[in-house]
TIRO-2110 file (N, C-alpha, C; in Angstrom, 1 decimal):
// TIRO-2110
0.9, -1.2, 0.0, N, 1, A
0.0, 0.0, 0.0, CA, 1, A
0.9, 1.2, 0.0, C, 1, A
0.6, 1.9, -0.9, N, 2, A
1.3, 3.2, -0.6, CA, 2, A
1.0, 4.2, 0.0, C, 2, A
2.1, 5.2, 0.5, N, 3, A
1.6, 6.3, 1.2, CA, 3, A
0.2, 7.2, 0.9, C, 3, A
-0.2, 7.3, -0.8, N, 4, A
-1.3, 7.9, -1.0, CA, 4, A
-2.4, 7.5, -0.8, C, 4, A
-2.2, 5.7, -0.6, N, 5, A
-3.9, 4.9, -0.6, CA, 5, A
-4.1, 5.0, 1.4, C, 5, A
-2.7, 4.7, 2.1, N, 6, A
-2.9, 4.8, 3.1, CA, 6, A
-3.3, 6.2, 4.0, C, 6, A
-3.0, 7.4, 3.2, N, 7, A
-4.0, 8.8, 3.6, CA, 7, A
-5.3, 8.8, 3.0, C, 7, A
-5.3, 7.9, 2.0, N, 8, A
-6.9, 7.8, 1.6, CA, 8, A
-7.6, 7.1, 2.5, C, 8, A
-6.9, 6.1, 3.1, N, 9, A
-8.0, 4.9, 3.6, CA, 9, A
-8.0, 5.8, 4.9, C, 9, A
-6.9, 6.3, 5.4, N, 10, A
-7.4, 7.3, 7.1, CA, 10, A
-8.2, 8.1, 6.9, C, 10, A
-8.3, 9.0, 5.5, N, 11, A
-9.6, 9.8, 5.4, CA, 11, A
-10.9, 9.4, 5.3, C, 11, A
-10.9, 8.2, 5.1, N, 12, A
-12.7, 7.5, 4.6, CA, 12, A
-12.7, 7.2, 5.8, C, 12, A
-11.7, 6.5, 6.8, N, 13, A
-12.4, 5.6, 8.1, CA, 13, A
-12.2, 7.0, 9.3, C, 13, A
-11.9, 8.0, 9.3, N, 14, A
-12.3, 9.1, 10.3, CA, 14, A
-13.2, 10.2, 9.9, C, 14, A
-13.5, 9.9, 8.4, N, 15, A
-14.5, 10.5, 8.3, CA, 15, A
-16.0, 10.7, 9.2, C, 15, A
-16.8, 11.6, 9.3, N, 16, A
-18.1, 11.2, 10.3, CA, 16, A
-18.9, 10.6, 9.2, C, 16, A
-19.5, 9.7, 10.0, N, 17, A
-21.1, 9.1, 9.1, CA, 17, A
-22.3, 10.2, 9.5, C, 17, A
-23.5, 9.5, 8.6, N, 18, A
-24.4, 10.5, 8.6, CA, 18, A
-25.3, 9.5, 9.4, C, 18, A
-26.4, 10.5, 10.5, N, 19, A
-27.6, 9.8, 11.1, CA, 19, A
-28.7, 10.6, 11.1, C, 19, A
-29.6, 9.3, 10.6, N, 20, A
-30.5, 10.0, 11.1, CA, 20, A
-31.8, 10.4, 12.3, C, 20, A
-32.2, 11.5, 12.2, N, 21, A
-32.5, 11.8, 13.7, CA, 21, A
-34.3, 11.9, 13.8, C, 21, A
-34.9, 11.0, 14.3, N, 22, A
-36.3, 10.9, 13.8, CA, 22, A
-37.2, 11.5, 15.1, C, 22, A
-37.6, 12.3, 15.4, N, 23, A
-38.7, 12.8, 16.8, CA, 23, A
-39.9, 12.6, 16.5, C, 23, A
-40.3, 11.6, 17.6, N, 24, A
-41.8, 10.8, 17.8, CA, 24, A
-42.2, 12.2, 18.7, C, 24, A
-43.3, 12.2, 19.3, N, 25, A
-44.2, 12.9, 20.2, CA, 25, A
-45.3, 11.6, 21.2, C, 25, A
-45.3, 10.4, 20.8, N, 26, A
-46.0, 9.5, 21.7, CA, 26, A
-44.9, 8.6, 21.7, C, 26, A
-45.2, 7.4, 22.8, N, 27, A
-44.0, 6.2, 23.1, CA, 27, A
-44.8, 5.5, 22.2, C, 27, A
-46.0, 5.1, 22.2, N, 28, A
-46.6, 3.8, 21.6, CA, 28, A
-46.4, 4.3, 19.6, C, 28, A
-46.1, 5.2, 19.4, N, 29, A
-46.0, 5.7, 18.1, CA, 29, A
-44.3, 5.2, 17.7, C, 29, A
-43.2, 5.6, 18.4, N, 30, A
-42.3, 5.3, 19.0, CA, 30, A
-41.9, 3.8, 18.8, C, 30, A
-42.8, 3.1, 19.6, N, 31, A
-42.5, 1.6, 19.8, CA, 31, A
-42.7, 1.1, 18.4, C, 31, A
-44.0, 1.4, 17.5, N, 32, A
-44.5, 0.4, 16.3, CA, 32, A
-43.4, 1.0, 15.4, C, 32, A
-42.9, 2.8, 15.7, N, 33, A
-41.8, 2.8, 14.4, CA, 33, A
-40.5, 2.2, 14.4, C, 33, A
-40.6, 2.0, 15.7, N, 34, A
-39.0, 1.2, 16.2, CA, 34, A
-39.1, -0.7, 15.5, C, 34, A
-40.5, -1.0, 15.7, N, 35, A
-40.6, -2.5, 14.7, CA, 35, A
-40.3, -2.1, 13.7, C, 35, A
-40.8, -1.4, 13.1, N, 36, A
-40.8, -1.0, 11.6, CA, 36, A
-39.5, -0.9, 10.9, C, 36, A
-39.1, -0.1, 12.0, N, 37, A
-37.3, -0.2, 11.6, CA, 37, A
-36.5, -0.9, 11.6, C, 37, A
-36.4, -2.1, 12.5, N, 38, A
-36.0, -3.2, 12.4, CA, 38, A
-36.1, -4.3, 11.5, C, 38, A
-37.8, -4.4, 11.3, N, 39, A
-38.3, -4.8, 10.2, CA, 39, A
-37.7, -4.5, 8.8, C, 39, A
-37.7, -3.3, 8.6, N, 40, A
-37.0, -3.1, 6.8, CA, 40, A
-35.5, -3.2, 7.1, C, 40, A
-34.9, -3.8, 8.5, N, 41, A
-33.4, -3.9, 8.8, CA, 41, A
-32.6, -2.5, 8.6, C, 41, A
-33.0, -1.7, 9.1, N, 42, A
-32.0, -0.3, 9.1, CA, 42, A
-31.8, -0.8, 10.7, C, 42, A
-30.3, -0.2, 10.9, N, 43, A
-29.9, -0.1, 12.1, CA, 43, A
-30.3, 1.3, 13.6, C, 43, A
-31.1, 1.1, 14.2, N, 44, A
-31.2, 1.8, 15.1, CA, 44, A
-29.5, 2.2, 16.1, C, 44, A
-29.2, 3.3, 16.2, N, 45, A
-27.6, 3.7, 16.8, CA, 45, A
-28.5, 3.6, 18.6, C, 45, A
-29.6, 4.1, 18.7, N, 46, A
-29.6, 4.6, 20.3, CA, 46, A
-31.4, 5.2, 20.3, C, 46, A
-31.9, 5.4, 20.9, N, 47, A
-32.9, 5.8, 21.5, CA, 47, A
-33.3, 6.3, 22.6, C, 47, A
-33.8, 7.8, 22.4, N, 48, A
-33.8, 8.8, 23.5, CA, 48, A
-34.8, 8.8, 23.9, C, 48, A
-35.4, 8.4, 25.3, N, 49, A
-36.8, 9.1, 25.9, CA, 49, A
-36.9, 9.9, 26.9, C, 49, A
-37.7, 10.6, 27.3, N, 50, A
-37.6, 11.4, 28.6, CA, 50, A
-38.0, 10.8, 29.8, C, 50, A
-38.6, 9.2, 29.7, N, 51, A
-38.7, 8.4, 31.0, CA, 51, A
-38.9, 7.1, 30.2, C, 51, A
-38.6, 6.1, 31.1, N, 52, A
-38.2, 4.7, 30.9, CA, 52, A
-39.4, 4.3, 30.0, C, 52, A
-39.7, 3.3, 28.8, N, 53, A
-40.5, 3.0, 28.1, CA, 53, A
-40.5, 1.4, 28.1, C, 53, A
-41.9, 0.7, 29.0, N, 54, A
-41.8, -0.5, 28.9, CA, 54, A
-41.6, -1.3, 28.0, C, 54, A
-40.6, -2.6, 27.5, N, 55, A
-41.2, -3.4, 26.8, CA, 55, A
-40.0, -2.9, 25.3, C, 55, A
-39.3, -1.5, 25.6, N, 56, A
-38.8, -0.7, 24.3, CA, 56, A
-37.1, -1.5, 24.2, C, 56, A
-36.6, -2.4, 25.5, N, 57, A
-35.4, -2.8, 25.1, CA, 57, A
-35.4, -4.0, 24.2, C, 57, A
-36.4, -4.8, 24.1, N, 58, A
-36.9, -5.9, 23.7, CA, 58, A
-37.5, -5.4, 22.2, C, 58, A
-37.6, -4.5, 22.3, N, 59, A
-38.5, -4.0, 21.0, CA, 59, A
-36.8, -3.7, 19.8, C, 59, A
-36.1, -3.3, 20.5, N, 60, A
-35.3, -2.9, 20.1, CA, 60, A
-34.2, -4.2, 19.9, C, 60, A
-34.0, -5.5, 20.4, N, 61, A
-33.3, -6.5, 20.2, CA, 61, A
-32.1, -6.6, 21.1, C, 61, A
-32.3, -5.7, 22.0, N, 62, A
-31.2, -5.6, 23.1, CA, 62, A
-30.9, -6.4, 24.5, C, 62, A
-29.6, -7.3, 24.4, N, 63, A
-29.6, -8.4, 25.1, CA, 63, A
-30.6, -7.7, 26.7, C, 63, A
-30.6, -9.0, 27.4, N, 64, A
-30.8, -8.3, 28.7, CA, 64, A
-29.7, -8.2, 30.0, C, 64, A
-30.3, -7.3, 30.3, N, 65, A
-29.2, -6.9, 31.2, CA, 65, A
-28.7, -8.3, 32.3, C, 65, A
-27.5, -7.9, 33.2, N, 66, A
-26.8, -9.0, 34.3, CA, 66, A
-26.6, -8.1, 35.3, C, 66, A
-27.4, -7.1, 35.7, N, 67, A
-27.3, -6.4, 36.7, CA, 67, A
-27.7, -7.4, 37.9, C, 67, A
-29.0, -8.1, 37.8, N, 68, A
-29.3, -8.9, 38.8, CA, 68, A
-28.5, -10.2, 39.2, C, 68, A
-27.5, -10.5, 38.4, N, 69, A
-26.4, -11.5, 38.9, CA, 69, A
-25.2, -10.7, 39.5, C, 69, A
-25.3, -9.9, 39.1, N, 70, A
-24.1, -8.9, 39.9, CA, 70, A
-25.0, -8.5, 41.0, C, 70, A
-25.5, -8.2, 41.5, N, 71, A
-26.6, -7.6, 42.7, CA, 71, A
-26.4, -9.5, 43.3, C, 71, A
-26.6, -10.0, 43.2, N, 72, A
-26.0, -11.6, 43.7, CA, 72, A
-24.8, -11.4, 44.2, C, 72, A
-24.0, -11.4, 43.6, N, 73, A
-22.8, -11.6, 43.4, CA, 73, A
-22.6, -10.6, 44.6, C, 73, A
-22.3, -9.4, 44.4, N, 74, A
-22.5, -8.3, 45.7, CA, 74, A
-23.2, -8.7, 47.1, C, 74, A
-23.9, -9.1, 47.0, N, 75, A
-25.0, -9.4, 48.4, CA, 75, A
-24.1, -10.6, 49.0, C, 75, A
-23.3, -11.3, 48.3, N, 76, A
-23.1, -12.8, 48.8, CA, 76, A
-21.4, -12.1, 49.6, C, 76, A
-21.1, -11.7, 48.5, N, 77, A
-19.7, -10.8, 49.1, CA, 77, A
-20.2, -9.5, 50.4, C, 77, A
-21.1, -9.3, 50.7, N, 78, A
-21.5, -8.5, 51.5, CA, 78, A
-22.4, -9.2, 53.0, C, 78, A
-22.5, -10.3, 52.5, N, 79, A
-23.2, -11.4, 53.8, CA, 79, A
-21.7, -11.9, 54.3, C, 79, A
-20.4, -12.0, 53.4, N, 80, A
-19.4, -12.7, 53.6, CA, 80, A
-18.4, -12.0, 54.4, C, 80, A
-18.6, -10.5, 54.7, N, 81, A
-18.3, -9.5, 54.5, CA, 81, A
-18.3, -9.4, 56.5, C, 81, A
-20.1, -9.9, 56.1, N, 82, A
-20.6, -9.4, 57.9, CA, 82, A
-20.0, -10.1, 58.5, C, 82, A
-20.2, -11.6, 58.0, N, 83, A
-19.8, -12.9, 58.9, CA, 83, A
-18.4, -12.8, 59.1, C, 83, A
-17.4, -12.4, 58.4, N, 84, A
-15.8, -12.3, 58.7, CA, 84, A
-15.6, -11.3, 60.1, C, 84, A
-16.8, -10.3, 59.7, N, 85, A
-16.7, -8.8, 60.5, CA, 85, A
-17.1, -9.3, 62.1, C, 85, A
-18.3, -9.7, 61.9, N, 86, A
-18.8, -10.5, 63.6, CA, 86, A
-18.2, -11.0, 64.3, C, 86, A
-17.8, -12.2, 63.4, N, 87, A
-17.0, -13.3, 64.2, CA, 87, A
-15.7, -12.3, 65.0, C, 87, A
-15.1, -12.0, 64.1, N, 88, A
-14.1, -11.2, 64.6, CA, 88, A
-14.6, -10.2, 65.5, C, 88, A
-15.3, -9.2, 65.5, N, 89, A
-15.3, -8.3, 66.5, CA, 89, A
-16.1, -9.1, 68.0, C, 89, A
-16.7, -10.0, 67.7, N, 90, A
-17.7, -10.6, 68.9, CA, 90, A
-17.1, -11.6, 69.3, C, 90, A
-16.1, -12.6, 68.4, N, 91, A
-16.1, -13.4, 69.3, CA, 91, A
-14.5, -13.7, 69.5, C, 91, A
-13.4, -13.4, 68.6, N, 92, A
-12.3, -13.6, 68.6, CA, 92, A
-11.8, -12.3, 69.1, C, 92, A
-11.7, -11.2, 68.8, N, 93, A
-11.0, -10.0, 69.6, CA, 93, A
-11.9, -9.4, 70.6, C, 93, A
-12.9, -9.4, 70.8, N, 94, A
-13.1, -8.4, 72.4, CA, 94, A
-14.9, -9.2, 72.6, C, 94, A
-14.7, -10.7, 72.9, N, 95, A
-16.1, -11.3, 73.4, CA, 95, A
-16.6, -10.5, 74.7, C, 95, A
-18.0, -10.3, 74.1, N, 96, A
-18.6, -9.7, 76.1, CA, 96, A
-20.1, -10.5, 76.1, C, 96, A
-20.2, -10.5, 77.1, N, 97, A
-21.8, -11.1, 77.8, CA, 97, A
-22.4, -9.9, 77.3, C, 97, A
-23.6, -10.1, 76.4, N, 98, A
-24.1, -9.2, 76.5, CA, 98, A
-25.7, -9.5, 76.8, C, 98, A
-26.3, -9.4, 77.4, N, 99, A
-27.9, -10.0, 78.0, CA, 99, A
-27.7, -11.9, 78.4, C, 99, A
-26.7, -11.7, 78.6, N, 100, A
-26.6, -13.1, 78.6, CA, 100, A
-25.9, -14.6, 77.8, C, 100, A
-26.5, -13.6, 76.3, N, 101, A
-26.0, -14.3, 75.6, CA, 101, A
-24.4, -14.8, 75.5, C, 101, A
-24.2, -16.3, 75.4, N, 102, A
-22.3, -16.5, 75.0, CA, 102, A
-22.0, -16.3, 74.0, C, 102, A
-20.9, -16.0, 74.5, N, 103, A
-19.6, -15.6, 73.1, CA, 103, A
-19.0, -16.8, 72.7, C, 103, A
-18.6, -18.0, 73.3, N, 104, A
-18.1, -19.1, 72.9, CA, 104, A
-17.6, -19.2, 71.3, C, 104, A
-19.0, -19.4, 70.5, N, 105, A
-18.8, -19.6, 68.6, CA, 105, A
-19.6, -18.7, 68.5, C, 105, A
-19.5, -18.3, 66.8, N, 106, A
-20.0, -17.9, 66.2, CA, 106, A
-21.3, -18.4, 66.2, C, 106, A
-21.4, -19.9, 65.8, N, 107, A
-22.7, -20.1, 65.7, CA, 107, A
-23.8, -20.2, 66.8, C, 107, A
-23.4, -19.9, 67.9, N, 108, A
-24.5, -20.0, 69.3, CA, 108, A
-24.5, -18.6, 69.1, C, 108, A
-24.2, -17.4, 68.6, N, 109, A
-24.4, -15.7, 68.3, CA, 109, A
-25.3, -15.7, 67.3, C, 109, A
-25.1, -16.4, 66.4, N, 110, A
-25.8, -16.0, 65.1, CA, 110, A
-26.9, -15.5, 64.7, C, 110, A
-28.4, -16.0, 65.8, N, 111, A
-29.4, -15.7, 65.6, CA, 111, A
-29.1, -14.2, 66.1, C, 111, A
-28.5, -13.7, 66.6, N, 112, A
-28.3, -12.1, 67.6, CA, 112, A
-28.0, -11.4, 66.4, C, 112, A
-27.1, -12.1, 65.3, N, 113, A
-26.4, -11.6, 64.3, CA, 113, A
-27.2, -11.6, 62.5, C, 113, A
-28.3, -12.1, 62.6, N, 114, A
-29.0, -12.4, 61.6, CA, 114, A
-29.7, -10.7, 60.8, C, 114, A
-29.5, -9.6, 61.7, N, 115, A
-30.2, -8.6, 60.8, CA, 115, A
-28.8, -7.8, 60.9, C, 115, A
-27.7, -7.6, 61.4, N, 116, A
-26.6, -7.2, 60.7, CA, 116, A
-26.2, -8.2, 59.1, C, 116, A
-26.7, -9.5, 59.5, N, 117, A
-25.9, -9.7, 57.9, CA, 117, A
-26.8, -9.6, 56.9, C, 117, A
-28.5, -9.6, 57.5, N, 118, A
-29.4, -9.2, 56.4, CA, 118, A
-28.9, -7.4, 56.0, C, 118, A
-28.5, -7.0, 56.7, N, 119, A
-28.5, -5.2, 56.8, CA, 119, A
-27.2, -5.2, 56.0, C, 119, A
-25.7, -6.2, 56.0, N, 120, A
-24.8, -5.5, 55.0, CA, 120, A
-24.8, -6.5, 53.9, C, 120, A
-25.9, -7.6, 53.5, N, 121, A
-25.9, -7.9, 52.1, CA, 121, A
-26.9, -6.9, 51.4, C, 121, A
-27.6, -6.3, 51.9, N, 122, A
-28.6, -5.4, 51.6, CA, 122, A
-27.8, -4.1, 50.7, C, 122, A
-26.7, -3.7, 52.4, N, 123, A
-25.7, -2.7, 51.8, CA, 123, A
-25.0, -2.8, 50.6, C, 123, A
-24.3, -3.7, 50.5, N, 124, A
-23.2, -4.1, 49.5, CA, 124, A
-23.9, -4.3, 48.3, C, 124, A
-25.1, -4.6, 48.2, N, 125, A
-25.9, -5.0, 47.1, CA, 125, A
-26.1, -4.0, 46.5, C, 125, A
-26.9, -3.2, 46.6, N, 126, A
-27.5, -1.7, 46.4, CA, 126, A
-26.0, -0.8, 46.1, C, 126, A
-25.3, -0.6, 47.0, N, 127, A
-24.0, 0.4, 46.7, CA, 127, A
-23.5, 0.1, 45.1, C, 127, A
-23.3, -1.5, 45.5, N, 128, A
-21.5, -1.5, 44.2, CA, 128, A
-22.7, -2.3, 43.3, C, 128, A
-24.1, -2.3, 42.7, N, 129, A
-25.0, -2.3, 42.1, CA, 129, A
-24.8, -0.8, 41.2, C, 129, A
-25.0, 0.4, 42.0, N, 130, A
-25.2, 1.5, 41.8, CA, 130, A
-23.7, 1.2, 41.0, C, 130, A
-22.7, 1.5, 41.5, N, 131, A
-21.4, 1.7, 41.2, CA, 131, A
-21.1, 1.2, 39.6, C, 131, A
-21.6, -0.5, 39.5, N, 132, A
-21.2, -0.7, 38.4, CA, 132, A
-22.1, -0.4, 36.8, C, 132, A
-23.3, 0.0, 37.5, N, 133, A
-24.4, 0.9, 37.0, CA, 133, A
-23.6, 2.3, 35.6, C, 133, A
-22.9, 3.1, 37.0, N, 134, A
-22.4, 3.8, 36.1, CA, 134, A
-21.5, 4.2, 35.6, C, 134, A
-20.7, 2.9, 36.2, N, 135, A
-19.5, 2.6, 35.4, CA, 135, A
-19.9, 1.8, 34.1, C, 135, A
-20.3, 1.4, 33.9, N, 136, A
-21.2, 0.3, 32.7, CA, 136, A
-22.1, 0.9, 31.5, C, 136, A
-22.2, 2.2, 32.3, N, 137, A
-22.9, 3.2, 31.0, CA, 137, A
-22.2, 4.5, 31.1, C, 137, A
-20.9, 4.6, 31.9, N, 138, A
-20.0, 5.4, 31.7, CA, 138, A
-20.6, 6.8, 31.8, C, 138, A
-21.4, 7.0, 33.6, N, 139, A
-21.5, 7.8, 33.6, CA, 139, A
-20.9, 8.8, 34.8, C, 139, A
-20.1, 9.4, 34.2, N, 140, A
-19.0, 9.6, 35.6, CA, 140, A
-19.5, 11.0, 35.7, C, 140, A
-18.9, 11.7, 37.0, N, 141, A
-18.9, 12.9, 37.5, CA, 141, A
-18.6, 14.2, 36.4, C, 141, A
-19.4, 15.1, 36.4, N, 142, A
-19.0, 16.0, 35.2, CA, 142, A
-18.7, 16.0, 34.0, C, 142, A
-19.5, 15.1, 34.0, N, 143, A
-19.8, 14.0, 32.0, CA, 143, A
-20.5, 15.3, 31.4, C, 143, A
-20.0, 15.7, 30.3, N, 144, A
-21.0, 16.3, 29.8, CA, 144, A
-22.3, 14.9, 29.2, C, 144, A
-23.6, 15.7, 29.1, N, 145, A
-24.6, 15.6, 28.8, CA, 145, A
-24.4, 15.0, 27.3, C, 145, A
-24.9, 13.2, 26.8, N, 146, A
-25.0, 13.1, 25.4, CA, 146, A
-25.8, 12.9, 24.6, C, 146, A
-27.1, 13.9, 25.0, N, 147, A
-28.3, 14.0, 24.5, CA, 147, A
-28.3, 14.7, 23.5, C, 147, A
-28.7, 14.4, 22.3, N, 148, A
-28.9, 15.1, 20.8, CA, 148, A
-29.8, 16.2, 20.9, C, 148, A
-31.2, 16.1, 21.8, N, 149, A
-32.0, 17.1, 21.6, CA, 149, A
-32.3, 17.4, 22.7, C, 149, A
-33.0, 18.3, 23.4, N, 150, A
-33.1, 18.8, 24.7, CA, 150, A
-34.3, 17.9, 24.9, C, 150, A
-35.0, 18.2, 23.8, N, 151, A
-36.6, 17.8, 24.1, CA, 151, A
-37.0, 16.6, 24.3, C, 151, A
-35.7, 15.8, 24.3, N, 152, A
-36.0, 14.3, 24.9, CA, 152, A
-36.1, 14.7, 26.4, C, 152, A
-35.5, 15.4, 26.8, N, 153, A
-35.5, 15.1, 28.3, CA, 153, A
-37.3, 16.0, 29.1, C, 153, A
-37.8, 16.4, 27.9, N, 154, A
-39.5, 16.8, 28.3, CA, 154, A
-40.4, 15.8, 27.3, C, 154, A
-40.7, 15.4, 26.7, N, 155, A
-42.0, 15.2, 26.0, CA, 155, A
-42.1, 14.8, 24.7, C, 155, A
-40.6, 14.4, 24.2, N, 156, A
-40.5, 14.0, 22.8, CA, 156, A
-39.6, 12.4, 22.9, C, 156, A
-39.6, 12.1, 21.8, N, 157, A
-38.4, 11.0, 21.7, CA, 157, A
-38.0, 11.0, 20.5, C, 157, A
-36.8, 10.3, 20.3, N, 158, A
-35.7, 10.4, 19.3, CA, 158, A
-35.0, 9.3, 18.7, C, 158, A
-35.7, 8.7, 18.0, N, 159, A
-34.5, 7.6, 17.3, CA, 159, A
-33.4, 7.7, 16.0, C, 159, A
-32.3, 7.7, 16.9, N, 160, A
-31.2, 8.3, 15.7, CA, 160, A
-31.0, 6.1, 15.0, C, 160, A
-30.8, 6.9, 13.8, N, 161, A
-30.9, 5.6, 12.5, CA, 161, A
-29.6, 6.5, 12.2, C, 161, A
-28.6, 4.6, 11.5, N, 162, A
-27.7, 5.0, 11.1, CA, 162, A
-27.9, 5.0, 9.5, C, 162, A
-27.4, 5.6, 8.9, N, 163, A
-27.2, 5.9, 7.3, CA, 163, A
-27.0, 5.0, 6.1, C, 163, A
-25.8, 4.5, 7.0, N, 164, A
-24.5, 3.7, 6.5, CA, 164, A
-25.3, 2.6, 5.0, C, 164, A
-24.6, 2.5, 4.2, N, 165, A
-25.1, 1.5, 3.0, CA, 165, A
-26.5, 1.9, 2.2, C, 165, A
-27.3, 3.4, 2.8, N, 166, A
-28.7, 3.0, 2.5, CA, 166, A
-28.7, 4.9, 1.7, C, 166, A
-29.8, 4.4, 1.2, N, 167, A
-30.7, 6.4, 0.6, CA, 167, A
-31.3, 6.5, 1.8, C, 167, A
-30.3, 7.9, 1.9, N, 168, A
-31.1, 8.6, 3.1, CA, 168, A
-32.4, 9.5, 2.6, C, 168, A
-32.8, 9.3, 1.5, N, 169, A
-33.7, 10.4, 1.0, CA, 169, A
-34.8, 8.9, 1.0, C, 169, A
-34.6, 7.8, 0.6, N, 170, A
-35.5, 6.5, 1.1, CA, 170, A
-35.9, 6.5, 2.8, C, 170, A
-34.9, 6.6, 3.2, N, 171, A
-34.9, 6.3, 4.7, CA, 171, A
-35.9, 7.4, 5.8, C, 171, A
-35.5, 8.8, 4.7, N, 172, A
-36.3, 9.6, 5.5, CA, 172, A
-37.6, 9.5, 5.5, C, 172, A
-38.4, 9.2, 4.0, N, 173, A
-39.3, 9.1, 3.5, CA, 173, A
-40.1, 8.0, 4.6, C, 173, A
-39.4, 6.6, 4.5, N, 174, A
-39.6, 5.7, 5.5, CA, 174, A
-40.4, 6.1, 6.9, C, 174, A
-39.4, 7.2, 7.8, N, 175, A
-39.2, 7.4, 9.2, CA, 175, A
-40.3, 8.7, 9.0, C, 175, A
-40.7, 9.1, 8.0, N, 176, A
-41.7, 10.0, 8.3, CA, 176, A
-42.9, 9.4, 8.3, C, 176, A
-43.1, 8.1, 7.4, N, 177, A
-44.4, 7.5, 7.0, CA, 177, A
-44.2, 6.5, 8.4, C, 177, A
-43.0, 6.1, 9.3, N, 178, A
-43.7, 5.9, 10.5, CA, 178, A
-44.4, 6.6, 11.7, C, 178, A
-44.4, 7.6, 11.3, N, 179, A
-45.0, 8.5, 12.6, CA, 179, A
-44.2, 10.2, 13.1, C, 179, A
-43.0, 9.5, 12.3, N, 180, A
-42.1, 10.9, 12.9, CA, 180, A
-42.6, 12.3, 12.8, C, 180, A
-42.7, 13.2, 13.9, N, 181, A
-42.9, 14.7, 13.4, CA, 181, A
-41.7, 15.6, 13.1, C, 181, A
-40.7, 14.8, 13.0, N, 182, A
-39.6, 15.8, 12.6, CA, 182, A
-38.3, 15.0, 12.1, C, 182, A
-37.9, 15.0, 11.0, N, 183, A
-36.5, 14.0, 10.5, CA, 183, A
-35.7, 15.4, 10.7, C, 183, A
-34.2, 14.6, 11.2, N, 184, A
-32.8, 15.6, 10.4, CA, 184, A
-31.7, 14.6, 10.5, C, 184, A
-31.1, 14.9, 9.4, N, 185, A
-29.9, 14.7, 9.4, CA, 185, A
-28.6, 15.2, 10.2, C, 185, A
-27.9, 14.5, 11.1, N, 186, A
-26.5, 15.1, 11.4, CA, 186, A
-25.7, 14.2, 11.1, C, 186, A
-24.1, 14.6, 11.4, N, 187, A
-23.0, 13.9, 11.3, CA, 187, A
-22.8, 13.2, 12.7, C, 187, A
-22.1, 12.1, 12.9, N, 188, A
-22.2, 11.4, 13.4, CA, 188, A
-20.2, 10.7, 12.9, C, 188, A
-19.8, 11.0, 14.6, N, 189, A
-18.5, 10.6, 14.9, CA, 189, A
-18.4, 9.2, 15.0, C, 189, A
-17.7, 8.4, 14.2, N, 190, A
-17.1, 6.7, 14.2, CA, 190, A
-16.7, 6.7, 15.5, C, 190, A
-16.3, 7.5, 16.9, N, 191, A
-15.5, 6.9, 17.5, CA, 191, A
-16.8, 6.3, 18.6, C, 191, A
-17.8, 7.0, 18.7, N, 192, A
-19.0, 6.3, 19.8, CA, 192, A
-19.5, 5.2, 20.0, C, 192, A
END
């Protein structure tokens, strides 16, 4: 390859692609154009709403989530967590009578000990749940905002369709005859 095809080929592949940007005004309008679009096989990039839309990840062909095996996985490490913690503070470093009860084992304590470990698998669950939440959709502190329109975040919604291989003057035509009140086109950065 020579130097000229190799500045050509970095100029095609950093080039921006084109998307398109379709605004619904209802979810259920929304939902049948999101079939639709799958249907004629154009690629949906993302979809904006201003609150959660039942039934729309599925609509959309999007695995399901493993939050709730990690929310496992956490709780078990956070029950593992208490029981290391008790034993140790109650019965191996500083045992005391307290109402009576012995300190001998852990397991003649346990029932005393049964709503601290329900209380830090509870903790641990919920916390590093959150945590990997938004680390997983990479939403860190002082992120700028990656919303295309404002008005997703009141009373519209937005499915950006990618371009790639197709007539966008077909596509638009398409995305208006499903319901859209408003098509546009923007450019759209390869690296997202």
């Amino acid at each position: 390859m020579t130097g000229q095809d190799k500045l050509l080929n970095l100029k095609t592949t950093s080039m921006a692609s084109k998307v398109i940007h379709a605004i619904y005004n209802d979810d259920d309008i929304l939902m049948h154009a999101v079939k639709q679009t799958r249907a004629a096989h154009y690629h949906i990039e993302e979809v904006y709403t201003p609150f959660p839309v039942h039934g729309l990840d599925k609509v959309m062909g999007l695995e399901p989530t493993r939050i709730a095996i990690t929310a496992f996985m956490y709780g078990i490490v956070g029950l593992a967590v208490a029981i290391t913690m008790m034993n140790f503070i109650m019965i191996e470093d500083w045992p005391q009578d307290i109402g009576g009860k012995p300190s001998f084992t852990y397991i003649e304590n346990m029932p005393a000990f049964v709503p601290i470990m329900f209380e830090m698998t509870v903790f641990f669950a919920a916390h590093l749940m959150v945590i990997t939440f938004y680390m997983r959709s990479k939403l860190w502190p002082f992120k700028k905002a990656e919303n295309p329109d404002v008005r997703t975040t009141d009373d519209h919604f937005l499915m950006a369709v990618d371009t790639a291989h197709h007539d966008i003057d077909k596509m638009s035509k398409f995305l208006q005859d499903t319901g859209a009140v408003e098509i546009s086109i923007v450019e759209s950065d390869d690296d997202h």
